[in-house]
C-alpha positions in Angstrom: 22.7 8.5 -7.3 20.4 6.0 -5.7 18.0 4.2 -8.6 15.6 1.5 -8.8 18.6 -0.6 -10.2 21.2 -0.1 -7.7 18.3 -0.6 -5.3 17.7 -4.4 -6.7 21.0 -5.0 -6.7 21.2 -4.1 -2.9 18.3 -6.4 -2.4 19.4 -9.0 -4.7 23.3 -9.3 -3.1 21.5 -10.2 0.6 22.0 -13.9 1.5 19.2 -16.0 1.4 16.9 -16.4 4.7 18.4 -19.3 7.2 16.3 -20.5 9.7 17.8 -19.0 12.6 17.3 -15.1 10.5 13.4 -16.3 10.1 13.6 -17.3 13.9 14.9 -13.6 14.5 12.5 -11.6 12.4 9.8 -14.3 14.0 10.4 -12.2 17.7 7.7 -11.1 19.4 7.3 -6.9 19.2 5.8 -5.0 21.6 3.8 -3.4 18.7 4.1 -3.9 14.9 6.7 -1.8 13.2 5.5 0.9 10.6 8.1 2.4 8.1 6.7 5.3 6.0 8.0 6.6 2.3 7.2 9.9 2.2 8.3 13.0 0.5 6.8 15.8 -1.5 8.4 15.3 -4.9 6.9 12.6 -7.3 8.8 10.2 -9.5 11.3 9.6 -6.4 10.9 5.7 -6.4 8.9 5.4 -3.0 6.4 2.6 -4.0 9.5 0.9 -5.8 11.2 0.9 -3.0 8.1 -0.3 -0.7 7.6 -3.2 -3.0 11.0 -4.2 -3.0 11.0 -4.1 1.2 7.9 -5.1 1.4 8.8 -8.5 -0.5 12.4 -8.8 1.2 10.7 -8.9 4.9 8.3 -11.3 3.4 11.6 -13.5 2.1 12.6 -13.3 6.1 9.7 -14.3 7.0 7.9 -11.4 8.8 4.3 -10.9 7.5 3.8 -7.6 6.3 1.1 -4.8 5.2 1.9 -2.7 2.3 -0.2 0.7 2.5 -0.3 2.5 -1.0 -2.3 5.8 -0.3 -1.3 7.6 -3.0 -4.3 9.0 -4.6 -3.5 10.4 -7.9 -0.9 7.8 -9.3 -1.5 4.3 -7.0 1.3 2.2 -8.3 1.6 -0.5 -5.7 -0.5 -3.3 -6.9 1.1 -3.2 -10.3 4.7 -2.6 -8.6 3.9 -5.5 -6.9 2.0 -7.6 -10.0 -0.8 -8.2 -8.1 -5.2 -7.7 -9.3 -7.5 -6.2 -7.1 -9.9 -7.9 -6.8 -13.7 -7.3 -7.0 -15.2 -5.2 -3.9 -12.1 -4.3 -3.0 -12.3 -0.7 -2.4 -8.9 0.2 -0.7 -7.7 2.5 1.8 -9.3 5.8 0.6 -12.9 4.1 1.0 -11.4 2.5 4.6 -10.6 5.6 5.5 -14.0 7.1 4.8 -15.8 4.3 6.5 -13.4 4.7 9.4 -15.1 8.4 9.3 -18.8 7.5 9.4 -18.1 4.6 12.0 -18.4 5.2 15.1 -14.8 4.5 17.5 -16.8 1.1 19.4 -17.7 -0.3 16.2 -15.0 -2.4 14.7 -13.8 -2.1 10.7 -14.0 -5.0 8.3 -10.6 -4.6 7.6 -10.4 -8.2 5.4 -12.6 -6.6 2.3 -10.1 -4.2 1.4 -6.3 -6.1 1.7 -5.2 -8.7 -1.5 -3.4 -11.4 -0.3 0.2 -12.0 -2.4 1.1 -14.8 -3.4 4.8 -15.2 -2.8 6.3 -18.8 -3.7 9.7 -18.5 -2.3 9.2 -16.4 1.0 8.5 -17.8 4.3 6.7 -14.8 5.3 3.2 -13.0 3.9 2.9 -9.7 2.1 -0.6 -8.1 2.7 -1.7 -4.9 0.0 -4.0 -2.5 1.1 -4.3 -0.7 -2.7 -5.0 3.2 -2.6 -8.3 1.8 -4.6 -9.7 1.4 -7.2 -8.3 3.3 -10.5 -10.8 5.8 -12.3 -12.4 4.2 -15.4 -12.0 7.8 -16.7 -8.7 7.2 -18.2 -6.8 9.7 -15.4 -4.8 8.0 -12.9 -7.1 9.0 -9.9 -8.6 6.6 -7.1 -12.4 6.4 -7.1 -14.9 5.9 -4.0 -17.5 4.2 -5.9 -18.2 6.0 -8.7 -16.8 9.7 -7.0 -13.4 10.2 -8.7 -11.0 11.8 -5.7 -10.0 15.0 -7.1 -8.3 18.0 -5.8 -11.3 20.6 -4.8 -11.5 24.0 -5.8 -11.3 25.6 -2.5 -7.0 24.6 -1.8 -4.6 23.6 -3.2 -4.1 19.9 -2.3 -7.8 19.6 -1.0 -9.3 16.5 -2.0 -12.6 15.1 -2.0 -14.0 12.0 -3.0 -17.2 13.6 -4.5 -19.2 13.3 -1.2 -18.8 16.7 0.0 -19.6 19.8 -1.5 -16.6 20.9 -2.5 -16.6 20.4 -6.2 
């Protein structure tokens, strides 16, 4: 069985970054790697186990973007000890923006990733939070003051309060 412990100790037992393994990770790509944790099931250790990546690329000095859009429990900031800070609204509202903007106009991008601060990697670990938690007490991601919630019309449907579905 693969848990969150095993998984540090995987992480912990790899040797320090050198030079010439920053120099390595440093090549130029022809586009930026994305690696997804998916699956269906919760409670599986996926935004464990993007923290723990996340901050070992950072170690070899590659400068990465962690994406939490998980919408009913976002765990990443606090997996990764990090406050969101205010007006930052996360991917669910980037998302929606992305929807109401049209392809030609560029996204402000900036407002909704929290810098890390990592003291003993080379490298930079960007968050882009799922957003902002519900005041409400749930674990749900707000747009504003719309809780995201699952809509009445499917199973799995959500809205962010700005449609009708409700």
């Amino acid at each position: 069985m693969f848990s969150a412990a095993s998984f540090y100790d995987v992480v912990e037992s790899l040797p320090e970054p050198t030079p010439g393994m920053v120099e390595q990770a440093a090549l130029p790509l022809d586009a930026p790697a994305t690696v997804g944790f998916y699956g269906f099931r919760g409670g599986a250790g996926r935004t464990l186990a993007l923290a723990h990546v996340a901050v070992l690329w950072a170690r070899r000095g590659l400068r990465v973007v962690a994406v939490d859009l998980d919408v009913e429990a976002p765990g990443l900031p606090a997996a990764l000890g990090a406050a969101l800070p205010p007006g930052c609204e996360g991917a669910v509202s980037l998302l929606m923006e992305a929807g109401r903007t049209p392809p030609s106009t560029p996204l402000d991008v900036s407002r909704h990733l929290v810098p890390l601060e990592l003291k003993t990697a080379p490298g930079k670990v960007l968050l882009l939070p799922a957003g902002v938690v519900s005041k409400t007490g749930s674990s749900a991601v707000s747009v504003g003051q719309n809780p995201i919630r699952k809509g009445k019309q499917g199973a799995g449907q959500v809205c962010c309060g700005a449609c009708a579905v409700g």
